[in-house]
C-alpha positions as CSV (number, residue, x, y, z in Angstrom):
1,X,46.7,-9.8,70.9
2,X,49.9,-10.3,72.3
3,X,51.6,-14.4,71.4
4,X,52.1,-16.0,74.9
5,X,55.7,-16.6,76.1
6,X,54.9,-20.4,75.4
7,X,53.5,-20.6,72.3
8,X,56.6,-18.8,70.8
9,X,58.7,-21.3,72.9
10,X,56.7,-24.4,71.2
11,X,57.5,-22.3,67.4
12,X,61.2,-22.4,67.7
13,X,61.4,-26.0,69.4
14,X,59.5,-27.0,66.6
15,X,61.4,-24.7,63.9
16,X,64.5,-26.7,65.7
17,X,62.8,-30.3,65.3
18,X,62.0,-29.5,61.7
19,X,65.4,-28.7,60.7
20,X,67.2,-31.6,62.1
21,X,68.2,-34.7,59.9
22,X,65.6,-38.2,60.9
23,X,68.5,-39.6,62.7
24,X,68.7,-37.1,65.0
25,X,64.9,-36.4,65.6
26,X,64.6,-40.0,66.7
27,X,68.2,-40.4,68.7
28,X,68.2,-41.0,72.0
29,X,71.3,-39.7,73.6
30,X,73.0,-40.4,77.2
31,X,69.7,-42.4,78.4
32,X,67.4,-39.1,77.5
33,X,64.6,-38.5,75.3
34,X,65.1,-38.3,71.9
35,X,63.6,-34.7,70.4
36,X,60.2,-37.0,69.3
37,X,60.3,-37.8,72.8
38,X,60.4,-34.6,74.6
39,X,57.9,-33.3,71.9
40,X,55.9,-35.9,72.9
41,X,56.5,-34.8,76.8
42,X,55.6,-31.3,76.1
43,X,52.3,-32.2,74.3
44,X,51.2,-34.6,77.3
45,X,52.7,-31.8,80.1
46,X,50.3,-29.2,77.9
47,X,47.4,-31.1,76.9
48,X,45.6,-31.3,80.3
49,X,46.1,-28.0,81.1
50,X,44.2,-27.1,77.5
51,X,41.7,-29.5,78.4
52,X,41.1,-28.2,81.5
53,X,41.0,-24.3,80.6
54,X,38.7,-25.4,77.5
55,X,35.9,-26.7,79.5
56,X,33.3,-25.7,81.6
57,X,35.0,-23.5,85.0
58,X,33.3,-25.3,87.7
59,X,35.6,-27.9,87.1
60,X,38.3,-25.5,89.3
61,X,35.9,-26.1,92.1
62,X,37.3,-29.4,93.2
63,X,40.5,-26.9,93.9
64,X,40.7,-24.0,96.6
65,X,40.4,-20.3,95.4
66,X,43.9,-19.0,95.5
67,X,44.1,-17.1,98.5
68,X,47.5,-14.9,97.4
69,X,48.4,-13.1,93.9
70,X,49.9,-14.9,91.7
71,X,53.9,-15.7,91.7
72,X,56.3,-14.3,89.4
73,X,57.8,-16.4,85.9
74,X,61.3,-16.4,88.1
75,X,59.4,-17.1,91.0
76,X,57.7,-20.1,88.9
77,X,61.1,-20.9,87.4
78,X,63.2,-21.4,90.8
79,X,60.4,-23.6,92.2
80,X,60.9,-25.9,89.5
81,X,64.7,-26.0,89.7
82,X,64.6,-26.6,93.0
83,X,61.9,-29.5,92.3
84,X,64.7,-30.6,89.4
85,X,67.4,-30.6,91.9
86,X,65.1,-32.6,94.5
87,X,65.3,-35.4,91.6
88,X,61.6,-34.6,90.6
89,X,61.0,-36.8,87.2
90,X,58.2,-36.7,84.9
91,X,55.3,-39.3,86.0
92,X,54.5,-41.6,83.7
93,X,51.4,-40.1,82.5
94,X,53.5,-37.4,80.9
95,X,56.4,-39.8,80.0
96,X,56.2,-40.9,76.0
97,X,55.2,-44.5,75.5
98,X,56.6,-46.9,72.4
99,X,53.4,-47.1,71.4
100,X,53.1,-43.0,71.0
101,X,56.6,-42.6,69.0
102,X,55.4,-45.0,66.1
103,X,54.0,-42.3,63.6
104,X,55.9,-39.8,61.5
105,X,58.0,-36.6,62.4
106,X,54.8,-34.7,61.2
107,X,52.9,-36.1,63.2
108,X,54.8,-35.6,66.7
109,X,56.1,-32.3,65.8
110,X,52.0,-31.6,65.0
111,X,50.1,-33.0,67.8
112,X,52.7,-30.5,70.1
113,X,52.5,-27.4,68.4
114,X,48.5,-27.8,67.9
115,X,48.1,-28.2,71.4
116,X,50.4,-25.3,72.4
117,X,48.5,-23.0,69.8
118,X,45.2,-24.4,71.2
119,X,46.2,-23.7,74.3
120,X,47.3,-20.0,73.9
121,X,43.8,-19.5,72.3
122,X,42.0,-20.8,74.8
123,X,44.1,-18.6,77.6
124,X,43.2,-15.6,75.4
125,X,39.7,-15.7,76.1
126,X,40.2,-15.8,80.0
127,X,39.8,-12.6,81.7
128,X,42.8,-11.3,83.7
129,X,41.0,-11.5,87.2
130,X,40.3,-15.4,87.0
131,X,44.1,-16.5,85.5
132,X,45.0,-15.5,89.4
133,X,41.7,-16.6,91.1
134,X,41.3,-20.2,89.9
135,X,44.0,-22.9,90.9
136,X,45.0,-26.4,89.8
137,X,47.7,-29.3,90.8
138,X,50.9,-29.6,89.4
139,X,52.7,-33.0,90.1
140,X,56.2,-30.9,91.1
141,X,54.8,-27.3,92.3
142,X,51.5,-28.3,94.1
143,X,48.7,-26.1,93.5
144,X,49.5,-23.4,91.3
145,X,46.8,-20.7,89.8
146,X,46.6,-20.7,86.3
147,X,48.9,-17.4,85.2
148,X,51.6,-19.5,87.0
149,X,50.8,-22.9,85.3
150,X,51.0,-20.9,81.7
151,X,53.9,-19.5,82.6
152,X,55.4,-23.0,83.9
153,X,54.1,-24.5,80.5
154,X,57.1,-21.6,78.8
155,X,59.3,-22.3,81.6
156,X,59.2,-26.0,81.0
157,X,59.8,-25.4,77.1
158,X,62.8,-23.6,77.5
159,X,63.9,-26.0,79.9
160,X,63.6,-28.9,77.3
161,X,64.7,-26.4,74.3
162,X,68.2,-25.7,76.4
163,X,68.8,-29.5,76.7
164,X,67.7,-30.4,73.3
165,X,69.9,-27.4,71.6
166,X,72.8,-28.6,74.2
167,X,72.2,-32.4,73.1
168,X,72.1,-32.2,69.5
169,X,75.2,-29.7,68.8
């Protein structure tokens, strides 16, 4: 079985946040997250999705069916810059909290990579046919079928491991 995109995105941000001293982990820098924080982000971005995808399907019935195949990663990709140069923010569900940050580096680093390993695991046991049948919102996309929401999950990775690796050098 072939790793997903994302899941080898969420190894090397977390290779990157294991490597870098405390002080840097924790920093916030120009009014951004620090790394703990856009860990933290990630995990709360991926987590519903997992959450979702783990439990029973009917729950997709709330949504419509997709009526179209599913777009492309770049098509995926240039929605969301375009949603980024809109000024589209995080909401605050998927913002970190004080309250989140005050465990260790183990702990943050952790919580994100189990739930981006969880969540590749879980999307492994989907059959082909249904990651392009079944849709769900996304607060800056709109409805988006589930391929395209795993492939937003790498997309948004990269977007945070570019800013991070930018940040910290």
């Amino acid at each position: 079985m072939e790793i997903p995109a994302f899941v080898r995105s969420g190894r090397r941000l977390a290779r990157l946040a294991n490597a870098m001293p405390d002080t840097v982990f924790n920093r916030q820098l120009g009014g951004k997250w620090s790394v703990a924080g856009t860990l933290q982000h990630l995990y709360l971005s991926a987590r519903p999705v997992l959450r979702l995808m783990d439990g029973p399907r009917d729950v997709f019935q709330q949504w419509p069916i997709a009526s179209s195949t599913s777009r492309s990663y770049e098509e995926i990709a240039a929605s969301y810059r375009q949603a980024l140069a809109r000024g589209v923010k995080a909401p605050e569900a998927m913002s970190p909290r004080a309250a989140d940050m005050v465990v260790d580096r183990a702990t943050v680093i952790g919580r994100f990579i189990d739930v981006y390993e969880s969540l590749g695991a879980t999307a492994a046991t989907w059959p082909e046919a249904d990651l392009d049948h079944y849709q769900l919102p996304h607060p800056a996309l709109g409805l988006v079928t589930l391929r395209e929401m795993l492939d937003f999950v790498d997309i948004h990775t990269q977007h945070h491991l570019a800013g991070l690796t930018e940040q910290v050098s």
